[in-house]
C-alpha positions as CSV (number, residue, x, y, z in Angstrom):
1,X,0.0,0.0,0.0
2,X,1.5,3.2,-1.3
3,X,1.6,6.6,0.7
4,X,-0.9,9.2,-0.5
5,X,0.1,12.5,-0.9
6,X,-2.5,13.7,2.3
7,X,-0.3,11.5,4.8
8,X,3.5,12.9,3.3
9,X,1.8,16.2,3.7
10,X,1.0,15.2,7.3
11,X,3.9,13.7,8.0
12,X,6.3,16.4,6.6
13,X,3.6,19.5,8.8
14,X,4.5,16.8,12.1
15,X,8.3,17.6,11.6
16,X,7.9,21.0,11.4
17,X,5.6,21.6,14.1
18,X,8.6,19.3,16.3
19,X,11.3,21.0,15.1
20,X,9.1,24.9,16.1
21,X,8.4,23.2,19.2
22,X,11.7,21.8,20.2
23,X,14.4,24.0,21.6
24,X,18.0,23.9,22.8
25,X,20.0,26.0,25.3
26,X,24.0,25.7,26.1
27,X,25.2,26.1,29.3
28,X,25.8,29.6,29.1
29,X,22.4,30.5,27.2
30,X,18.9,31.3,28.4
31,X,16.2,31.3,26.2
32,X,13.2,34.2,26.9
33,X,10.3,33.0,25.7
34,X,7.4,35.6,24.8
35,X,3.8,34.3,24.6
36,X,1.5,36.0,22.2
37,X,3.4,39.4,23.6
38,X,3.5,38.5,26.8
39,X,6.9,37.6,28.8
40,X,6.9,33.8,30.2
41,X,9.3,33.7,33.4
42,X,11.5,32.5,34.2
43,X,13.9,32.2,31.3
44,X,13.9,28.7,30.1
45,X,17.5,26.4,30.0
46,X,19.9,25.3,29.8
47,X,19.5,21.6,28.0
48,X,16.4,21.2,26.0
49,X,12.5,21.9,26.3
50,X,9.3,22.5,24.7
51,X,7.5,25.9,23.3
52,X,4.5,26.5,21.6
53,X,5.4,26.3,18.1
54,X,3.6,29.8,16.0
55,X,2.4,31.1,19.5
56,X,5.9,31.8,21.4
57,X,8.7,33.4,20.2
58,X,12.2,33.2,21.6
59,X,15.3,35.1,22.4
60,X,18.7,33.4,23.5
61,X,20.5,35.8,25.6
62,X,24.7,34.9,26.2
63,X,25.2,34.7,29.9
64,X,29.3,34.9,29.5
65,X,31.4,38.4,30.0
66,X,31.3,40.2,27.2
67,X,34.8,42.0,26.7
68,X,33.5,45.8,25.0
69,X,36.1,48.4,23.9
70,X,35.0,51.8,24.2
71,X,36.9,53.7,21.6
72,X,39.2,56.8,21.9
73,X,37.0,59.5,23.6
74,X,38.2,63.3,23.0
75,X,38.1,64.9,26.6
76,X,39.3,68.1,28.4
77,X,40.9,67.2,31.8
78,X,39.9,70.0,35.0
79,X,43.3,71.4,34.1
80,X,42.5,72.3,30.3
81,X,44.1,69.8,28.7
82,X,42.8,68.3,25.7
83,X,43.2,64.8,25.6
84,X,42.3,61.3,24.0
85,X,41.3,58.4,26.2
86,X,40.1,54.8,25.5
87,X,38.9,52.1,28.4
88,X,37.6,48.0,27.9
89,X,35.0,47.1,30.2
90,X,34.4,43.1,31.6
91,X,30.7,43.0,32.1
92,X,28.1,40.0,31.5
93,X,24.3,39.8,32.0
94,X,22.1,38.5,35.3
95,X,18.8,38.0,34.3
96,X,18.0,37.5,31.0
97,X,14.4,38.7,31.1
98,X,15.3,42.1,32.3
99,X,18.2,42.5,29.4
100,X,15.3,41.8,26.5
101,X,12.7,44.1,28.1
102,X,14.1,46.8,29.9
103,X,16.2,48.0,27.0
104,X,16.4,47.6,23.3
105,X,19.6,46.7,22.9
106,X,21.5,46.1,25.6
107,X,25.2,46.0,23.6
108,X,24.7,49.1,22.2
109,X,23.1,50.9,25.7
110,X,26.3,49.2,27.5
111,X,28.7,50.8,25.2
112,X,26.7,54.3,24.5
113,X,26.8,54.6,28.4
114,X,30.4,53.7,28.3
115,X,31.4,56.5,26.5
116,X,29.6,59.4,28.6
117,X,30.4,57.8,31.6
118,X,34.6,57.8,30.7
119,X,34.2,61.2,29.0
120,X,32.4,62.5,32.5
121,X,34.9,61.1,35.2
122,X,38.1,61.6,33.1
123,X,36.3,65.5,32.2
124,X,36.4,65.8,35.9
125,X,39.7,65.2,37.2
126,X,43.5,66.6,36.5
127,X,45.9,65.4,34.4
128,X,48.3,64.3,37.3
129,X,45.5,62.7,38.7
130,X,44.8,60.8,36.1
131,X,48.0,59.5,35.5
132,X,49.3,58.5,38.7
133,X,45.8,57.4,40.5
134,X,44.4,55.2,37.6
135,X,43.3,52.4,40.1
136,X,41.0,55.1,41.4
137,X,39.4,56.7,38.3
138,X,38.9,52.8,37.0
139,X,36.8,52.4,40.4
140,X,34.6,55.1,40.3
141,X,34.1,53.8,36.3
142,X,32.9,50.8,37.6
143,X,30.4,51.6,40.3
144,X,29.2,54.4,38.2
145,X,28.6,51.8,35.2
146,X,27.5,49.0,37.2
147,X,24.6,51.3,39.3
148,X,23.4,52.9,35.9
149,X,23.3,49.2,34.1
150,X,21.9,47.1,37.4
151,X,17.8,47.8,36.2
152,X,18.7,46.4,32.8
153,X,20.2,43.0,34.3
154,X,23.7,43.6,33.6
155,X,26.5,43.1,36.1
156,X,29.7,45.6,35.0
157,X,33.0,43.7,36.8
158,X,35.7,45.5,35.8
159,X,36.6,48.8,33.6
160,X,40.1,49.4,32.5
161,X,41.7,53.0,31.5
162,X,43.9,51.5,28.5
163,X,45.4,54.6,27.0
164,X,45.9,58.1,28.0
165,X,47.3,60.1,24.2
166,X,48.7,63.2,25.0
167,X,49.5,66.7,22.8
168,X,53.1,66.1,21.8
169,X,53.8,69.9,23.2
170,X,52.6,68.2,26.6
171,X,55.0,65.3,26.2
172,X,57.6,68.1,25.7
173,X,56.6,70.0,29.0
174,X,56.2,66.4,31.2
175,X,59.8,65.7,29.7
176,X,61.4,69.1,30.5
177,X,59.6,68.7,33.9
178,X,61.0,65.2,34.6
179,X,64.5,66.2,33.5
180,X,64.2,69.3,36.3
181,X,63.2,67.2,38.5
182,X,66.4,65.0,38.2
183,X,68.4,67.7,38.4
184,X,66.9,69.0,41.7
185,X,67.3,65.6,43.2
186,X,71.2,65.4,42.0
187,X,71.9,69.2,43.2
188,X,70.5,68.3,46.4
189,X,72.5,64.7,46.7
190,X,75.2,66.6,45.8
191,X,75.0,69.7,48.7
192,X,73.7,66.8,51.3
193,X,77.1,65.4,50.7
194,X,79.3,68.4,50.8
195,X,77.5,69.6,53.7
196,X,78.1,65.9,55.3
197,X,82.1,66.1,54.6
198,X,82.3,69.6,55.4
199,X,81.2,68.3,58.5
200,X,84.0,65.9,59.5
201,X,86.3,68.0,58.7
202,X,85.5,70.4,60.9
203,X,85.6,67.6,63.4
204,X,89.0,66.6,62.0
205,X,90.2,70.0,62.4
206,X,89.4,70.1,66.2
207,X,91.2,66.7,66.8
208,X,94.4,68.2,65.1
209,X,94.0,71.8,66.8
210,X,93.8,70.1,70.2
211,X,97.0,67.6,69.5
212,X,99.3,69.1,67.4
213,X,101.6,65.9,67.3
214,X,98.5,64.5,64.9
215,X,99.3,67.6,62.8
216,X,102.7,66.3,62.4
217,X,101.8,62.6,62.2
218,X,98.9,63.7,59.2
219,X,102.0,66.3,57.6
220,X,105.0,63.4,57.5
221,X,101.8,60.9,56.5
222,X,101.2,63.3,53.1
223,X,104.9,64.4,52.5
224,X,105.2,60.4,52.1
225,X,102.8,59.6,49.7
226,X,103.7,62.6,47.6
227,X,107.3,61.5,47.3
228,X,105.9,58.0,46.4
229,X,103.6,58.8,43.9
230,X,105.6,61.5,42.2
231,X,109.8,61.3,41.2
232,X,110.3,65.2,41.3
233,X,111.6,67.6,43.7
234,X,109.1,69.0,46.1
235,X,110.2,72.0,48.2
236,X,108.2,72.2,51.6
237,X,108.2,74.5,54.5
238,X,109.4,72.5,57.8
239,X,107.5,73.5,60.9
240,X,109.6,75.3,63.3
241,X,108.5,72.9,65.6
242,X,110.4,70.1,64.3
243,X,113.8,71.7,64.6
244,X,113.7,73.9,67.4
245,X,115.2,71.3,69.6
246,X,118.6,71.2,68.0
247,X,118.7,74.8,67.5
248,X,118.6,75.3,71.1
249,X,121.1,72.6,71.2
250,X,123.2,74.3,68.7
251,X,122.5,78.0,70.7
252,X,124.4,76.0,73.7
């Protein structure tokens, strides 16, 4: 007994209703099933289950962190300098349900949101601030992000300052600062030390003022090493004290 065209046709609408009704989640997806309009909680997955097939109509939302760059943003610091910054942020969604309804498109909102955010905080601080406490400004980001982002389901983790491009002329002035700087430190290094020998020789000076048989000692000490270290003549006064003995003797 042949198959008539009726049951094929049956056969072939069976398929298709099982293959509408029949529906398949990874781990990391959730599927948010609308019934004729209306939102069906809670989100359905992960593994496999069972929708109306023409009467429901589902969304799969990605539950991993999504890694978003947020592009170089022109911004004037507190200071009045003109500047081009760019930031990643780590964030990933919560619940499902409120990322479909509460917002259109929750991709683009995250990364619209993103920008004003970054041009607002960075708008608000110096340039030295920015610089040197990046770990702050990245913190503020975050909580700022994550508050703002928290009705639409979306959990913000991290946000990361990547880049700070400056004006070459303020390159220039950081570098002339820098090298100033160096030079301060080295002038004072350098007057620390004279100050520090200037010291022990003053206390050298009161040893040899209060024995003057030390002045002697330190005078034979350098008359040797000179004739050591050099083969010429050297004239040098003798202290009086040396020979006054045998001139007395000789006065006798």
């Amino acid at each position: 007994m042949g198959l008539t065209p009726g049951f094929v046709f049956g056969i072939i609408v069976l398929i298709i209703l099982a293959s509408a009704a029949v529906k398949v989640c990874k781990e990391y997806e959730r599927g948010v099933v609308f019934r004729l309009g209306r939102l069906v909680l809670p989100p359905k997955g992960p593994g496999i289950f069972l929708i109306i097939p023409f009467v429901d109509r589902m969304l799969k939302i990605s539950l991993r962190t999504v890694v978003m760059d947020v592009p170089p943003q022109d911004v004037i610091t507190r200071d009045n300098v003109s500047i081009k910054v760019n930031a990643v942020v780590y964030f990933r969604v919560m619940q499902s349900d409120k990322a479909v309804v509460e917002v259109e498109n929750y991709l683009y909102a995250t990364s619209q949101l993103a920008q004003t955010t970054l041009r607002s905080v960075v708008g608000q601080a110096e340039l030295d601030e920015l610089l040197a406490a990046r770990e702050t400004m990245n913190r503020e980001l975050q909580t700022i992000l994550d508050r703002q982002t928290d009705p639409w389901g979306i959990k913000v983790s991290m946000v990361e300052i990547k880049h700070v491009d400056l004006p070459e002329e303020m390159k220039r002035a950081m570098a002339r600062q820098a090298e100033a700087e160096r030079e301060r430190r080295a002038k004072v290094i350098n007057a620390m030390g004279e100050f520090q020998a200037a010291e022990k020789m003053a206390d050298a000076a009161k040893v040899l003022s209060t024995y003057p048989a030390a002045l002697q000692l330190r005078f034979l000490q350098t008359l040797a090493e000179v004739a050591t270290e050099n083969n010429s003549t050297v004239v040098f006064p003798v202290p009086i004290d040396l020979v006054k003995p045998l001139l007395e003797k000789a006065g006798k």
